[in-house]
C-alpha positions in Angstrom: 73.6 -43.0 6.8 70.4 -44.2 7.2 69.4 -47.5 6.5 67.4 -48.4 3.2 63.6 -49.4 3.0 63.0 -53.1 3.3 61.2 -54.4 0.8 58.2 -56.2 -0.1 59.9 -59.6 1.1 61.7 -58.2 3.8 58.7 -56.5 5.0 56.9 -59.5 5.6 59.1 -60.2 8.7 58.3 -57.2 10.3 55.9 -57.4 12.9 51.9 -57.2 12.3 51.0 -53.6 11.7 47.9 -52.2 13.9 45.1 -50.3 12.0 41.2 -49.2 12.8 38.5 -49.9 10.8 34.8 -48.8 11.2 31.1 -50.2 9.7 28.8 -46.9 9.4 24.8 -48.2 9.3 22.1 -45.7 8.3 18.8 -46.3 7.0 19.7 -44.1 4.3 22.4 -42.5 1.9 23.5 -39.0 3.5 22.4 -36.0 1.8 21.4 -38.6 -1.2 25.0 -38.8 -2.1 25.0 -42.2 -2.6 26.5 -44.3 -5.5 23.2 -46.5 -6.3 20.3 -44.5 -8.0 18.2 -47.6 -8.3 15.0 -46.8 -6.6 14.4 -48.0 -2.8 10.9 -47.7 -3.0 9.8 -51.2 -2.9 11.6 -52.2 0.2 13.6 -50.5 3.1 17.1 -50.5 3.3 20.5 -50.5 5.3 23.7 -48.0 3.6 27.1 -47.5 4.8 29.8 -45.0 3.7 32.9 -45.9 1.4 36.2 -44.6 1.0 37.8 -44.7 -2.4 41.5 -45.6 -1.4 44.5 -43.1 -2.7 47.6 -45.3 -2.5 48.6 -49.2 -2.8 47.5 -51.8 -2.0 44.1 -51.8 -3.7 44.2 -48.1 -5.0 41.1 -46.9 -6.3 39.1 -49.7 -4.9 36.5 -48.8 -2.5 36.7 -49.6 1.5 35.8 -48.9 4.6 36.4 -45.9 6.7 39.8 -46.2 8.8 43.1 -45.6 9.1 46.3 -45.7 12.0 46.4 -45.6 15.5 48.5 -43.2 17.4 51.0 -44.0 19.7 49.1 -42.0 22.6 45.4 -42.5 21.5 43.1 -45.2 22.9 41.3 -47.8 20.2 38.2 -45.5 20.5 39.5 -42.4 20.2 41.6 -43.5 17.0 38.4 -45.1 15.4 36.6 -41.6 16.0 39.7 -39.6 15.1 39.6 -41.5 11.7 35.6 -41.6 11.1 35.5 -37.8 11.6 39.0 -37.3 9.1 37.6 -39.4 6.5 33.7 -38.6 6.4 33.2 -35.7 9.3 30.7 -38.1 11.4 30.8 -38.0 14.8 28.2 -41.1 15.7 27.1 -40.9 18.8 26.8 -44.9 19.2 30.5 -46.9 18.7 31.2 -49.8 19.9 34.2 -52.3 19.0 33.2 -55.2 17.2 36.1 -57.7 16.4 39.1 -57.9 15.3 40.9 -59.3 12.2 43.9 -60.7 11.3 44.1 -62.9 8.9 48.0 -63.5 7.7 46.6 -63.4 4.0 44.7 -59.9 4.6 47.2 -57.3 3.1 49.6 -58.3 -0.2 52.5 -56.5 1.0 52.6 -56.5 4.9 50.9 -58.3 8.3 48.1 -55.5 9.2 45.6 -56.5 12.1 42.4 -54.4 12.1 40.5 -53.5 15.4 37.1 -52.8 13.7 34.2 -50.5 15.6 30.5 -50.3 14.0 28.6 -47.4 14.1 24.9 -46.9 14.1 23.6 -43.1 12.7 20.1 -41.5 12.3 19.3 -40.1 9.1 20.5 -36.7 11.0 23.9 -37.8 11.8 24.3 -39.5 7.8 23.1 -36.0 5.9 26.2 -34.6 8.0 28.8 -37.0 5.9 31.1 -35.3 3.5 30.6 -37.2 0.5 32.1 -36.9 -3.0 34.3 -38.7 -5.6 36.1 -41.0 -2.6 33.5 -40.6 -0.1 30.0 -42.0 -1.4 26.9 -44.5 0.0 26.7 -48.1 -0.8 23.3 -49.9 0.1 24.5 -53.1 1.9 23.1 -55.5 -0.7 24.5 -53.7 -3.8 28.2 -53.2 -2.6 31.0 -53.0 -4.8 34.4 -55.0 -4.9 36.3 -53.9 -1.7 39.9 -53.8 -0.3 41.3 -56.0 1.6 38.9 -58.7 3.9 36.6 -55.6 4.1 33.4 -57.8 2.3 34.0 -60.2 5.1 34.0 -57.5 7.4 30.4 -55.9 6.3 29.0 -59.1 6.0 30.0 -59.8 10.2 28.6 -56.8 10.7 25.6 -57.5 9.4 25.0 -60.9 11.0 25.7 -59.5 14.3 23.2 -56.5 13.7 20.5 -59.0 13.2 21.8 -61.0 15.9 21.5 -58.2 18.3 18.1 -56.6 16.9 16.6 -59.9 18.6 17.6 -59.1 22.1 18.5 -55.1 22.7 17.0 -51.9 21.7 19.9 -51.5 19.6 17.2 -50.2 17.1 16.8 -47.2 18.8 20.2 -45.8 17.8 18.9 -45.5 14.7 15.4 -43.8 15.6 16.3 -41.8 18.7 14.3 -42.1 22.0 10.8 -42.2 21.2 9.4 -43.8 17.4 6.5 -45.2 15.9 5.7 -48.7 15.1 6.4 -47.8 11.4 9.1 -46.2 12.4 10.8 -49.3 14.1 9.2 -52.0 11.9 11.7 -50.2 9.2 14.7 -50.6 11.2 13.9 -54.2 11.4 13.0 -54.4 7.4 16.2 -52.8 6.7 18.3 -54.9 8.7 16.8 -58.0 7.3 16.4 -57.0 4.0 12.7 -58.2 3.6 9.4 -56.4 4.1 7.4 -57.6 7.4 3.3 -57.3 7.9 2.4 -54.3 9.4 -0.2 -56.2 12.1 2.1 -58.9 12.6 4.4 -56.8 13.8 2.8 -54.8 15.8 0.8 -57.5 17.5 4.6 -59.2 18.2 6.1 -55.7 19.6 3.1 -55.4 22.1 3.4 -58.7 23.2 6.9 -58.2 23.8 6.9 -56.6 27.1 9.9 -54.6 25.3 7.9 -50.8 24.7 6.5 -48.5 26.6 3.3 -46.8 25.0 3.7 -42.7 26.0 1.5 -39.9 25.8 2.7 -38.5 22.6 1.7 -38.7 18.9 4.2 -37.8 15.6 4.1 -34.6 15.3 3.4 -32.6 11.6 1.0 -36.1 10.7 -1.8 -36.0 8.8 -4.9 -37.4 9.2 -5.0 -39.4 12.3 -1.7 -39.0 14.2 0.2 -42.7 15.0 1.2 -43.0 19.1 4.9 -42.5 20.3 6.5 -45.7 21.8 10.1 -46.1 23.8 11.8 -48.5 25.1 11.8 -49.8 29.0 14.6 -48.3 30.0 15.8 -52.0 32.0 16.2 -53.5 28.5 20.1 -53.6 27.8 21.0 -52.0 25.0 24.6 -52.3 24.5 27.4 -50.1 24.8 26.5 -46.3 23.8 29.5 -43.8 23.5 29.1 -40.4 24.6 
């Protein structure tokens, strides 16, 4: 005969349960299917998708995209497996961020989380199926979440600023060549503040970070702004194919 579910209290002596967990950025909602119809007009902005959870703990609160690992699936593959189940992305730059495992995280049971961010261009976000338990949260306007899963964002974020000081990690976002604009409003997104146009360009010239190419932005009216990419010697962190 088969032996009878532990419960809650026996369950916490069980060993620590292993789950992925992945922070989508995009400069904006996908598709517009986002949960926040306040304007954005006044300022840029950085979203990520939420998943409205179906079962205890913390059913019907809103999390972040994830879900189990496989017994014969690497930490990677599980995090994409999952990303694609729950919101049909397939981003082309993963990487794994941290991992948490606090002994207070779950009511019921030990989880640890491997977590992996994702960076999308508005492309990649208009692909996300979104609907009642898929939707777009802008970072700064997020509701309650599951779990440590605030925490979680708000790592996410420092470490996105962190890095915007030192990679080209912006480029994930844009693709391989951009505008000044263009990049100025990865970096007002990520910060959450507006910058001055001149400022910033005269600091991104200076850099010795850009290469100035041949090209203008296509389809632009008037007087066409000049292409830019980044040297390609400037580490930009680990991209997965």
């Amino acid at each position: 005969m088969p032996a009878p579910m532990a419960n809650v209290s026996e369950r916490r002596f069980d060993p620590p349960s292993l789950a992925i967990s992945t922070v989508v950025f995009a400069l904006s909602a996908g598709a517009g299917n986002s949960a926040d119809d306040e304007s954005t007009a006044d300022g840029a902005t950085l979203w990520l998708p939420l998943v409205r959870r179906i079962r205890e703990p913390y059913r019907n609160t809103w999390a972040l995209p994830g879900g189990p690992i496989a017994w014969n699936e690497s930490l990677e593959a599980a995090a994409r497996r999952n990303l694609h189940e729950t919101t049909d992305m397939t981003p082309n730059y993963l990487e794994q961020l941290y991992a948490f495992g606090g002994t207070d995280r779950s009511p019921d049971l030990r989880v640890v989380s491997i977590v992996y961010w994702a960076l999308v261009r508005p492309v990649e976000a208009d692909k996300a199926v979104t609907g009642d338990n898929v939707r777009w949260f802008r970072t700064g306007n997020l509701p309650e979440l599951a779990f440590d899963h605030r925490d979680i964002v708000d790592y996410a974020v420092w470490r996105l600023r962190n890095k915007m000081e030192y990679s080209r990690i912006a480029q994930n976002f844009l693709g391989d060549t951009f505008t000044l604009a263009q990049l100025r409003e990865v970096y007002e997104s990520v910060i959450g503040r507006r910058l001055d146009p001149a400022n910033f360009r005269r600091q991104m010239l200076a850099s010795n970070t850009l290469i100035e190419t041949d090209q203008v932005l296509a389809g632009a009216r008037h007087r066409p702004p000049r292409l830019y990419r980044y040297k390609p010697e400037l580490a930009q962190g680990s991209t997965a194919s």
